[in-house]
C-alpha positions in Angstrom: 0.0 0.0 0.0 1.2 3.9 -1.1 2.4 4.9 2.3 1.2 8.6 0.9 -2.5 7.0 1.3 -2.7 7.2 5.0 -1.6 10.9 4.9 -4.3 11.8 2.4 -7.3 9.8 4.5 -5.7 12.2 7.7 -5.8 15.2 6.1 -9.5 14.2 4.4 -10.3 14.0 8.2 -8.7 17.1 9.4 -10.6 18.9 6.8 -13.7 17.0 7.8 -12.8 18.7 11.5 -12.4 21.9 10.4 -15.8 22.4 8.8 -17.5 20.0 11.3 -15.8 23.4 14.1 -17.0 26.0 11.0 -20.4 24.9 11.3 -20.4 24.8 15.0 -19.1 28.2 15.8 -21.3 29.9 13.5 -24.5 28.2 15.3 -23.0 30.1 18.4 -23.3 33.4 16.5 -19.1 33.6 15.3 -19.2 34.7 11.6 -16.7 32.9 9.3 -13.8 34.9 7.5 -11.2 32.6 6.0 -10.2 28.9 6.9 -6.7 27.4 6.2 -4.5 30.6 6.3 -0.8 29.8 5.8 2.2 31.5 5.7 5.9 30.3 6.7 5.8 29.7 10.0 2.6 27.6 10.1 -1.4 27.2 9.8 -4.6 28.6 11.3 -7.3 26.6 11.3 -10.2 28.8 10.9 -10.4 32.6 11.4 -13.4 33.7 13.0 -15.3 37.0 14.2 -17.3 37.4 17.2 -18.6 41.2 17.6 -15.2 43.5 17.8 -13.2 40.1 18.3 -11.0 38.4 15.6 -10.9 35.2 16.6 -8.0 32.4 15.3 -9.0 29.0 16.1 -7.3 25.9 16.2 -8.9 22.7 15.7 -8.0 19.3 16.6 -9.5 16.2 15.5 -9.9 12.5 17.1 -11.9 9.9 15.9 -10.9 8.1 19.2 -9.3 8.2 21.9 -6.5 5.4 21.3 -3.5 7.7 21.7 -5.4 10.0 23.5 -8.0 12.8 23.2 -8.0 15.9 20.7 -7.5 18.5 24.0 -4.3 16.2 24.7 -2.5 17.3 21.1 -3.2 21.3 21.7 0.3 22.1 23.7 2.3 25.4 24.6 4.5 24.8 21.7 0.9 24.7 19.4 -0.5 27.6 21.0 3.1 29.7 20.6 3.1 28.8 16.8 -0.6 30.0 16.3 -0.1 33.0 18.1 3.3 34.1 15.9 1.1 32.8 12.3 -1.6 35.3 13.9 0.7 38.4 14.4 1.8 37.5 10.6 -1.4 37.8 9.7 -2.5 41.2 11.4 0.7 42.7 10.0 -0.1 41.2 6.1 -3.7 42.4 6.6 -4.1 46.0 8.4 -7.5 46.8 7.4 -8.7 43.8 9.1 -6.2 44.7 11.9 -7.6 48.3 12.3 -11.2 46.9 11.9 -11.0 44.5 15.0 -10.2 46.1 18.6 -8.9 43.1 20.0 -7.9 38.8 18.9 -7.8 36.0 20.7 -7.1 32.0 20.3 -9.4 29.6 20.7 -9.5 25.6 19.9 -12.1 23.7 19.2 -11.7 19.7 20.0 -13.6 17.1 17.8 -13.4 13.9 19.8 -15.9 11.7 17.5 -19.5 12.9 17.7 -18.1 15.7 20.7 -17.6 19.0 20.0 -15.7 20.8 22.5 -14.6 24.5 22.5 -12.3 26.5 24.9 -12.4 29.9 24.0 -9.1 32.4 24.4 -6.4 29.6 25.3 -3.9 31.9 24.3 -3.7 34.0 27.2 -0.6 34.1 29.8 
């Protein structure tokens, strides 16, 4: 078997994750701006709004809990890089920057059929 095969079916599923957090945000009133930002130091999952609040969220996706749950794979180290592909981000966009009076980091964890989300985990 194409070892390339088992990394195509994980990124299917993270995709599947992201939307699965897409749709669920925006049921709790968050409006949707851009998914899959990249630049070179890393990813965002989804960029959100909520009122004057840019909102970057990183989402994490388990179908079970084997090697552990999708809370257990957001660390300090994940959190750090999200924050620096975030300031990227503000600096490549200033219109967005000056439109929003504050960001923040969230995650949102897709353990099978849960949805879990912990707003602002990137604050000291």
């Amino acid at each position: 078997m194409d070892p390339s095969w088992g990394k195509k079916l994980n990124y299917q599923k993270g995709k599947g994750g992201e939307e699965q957090a897409r749709i669920f945000l925006m049921t709790k009133g968050y409006d949707f701006l851009e998914m899959n930002y990249r630049n070179n130091v890393g990813e965002i999952d989804l960029i959100m709004t909520q009122g004057q609040c840019l909102v970057f969220v990183e989402v994490k996706m388990k179908t079970n809990d084997q090697f552990g749950s999708a809370e257990e794979m957001i660390t300090k180290v994940k959190i750090s890089q999200v924050r620096r592909v975030a300031e990227i981000y503000l600096l490549a966009n200033p219109k967005i920057k000056r439109q929003f009076s504050q960001y923040r980091i969230d995650a949102v964890c897709v353990n099978g059929e849960n949805i879990n989300h912990y707003p602002n985990i990137g604050s000291d």
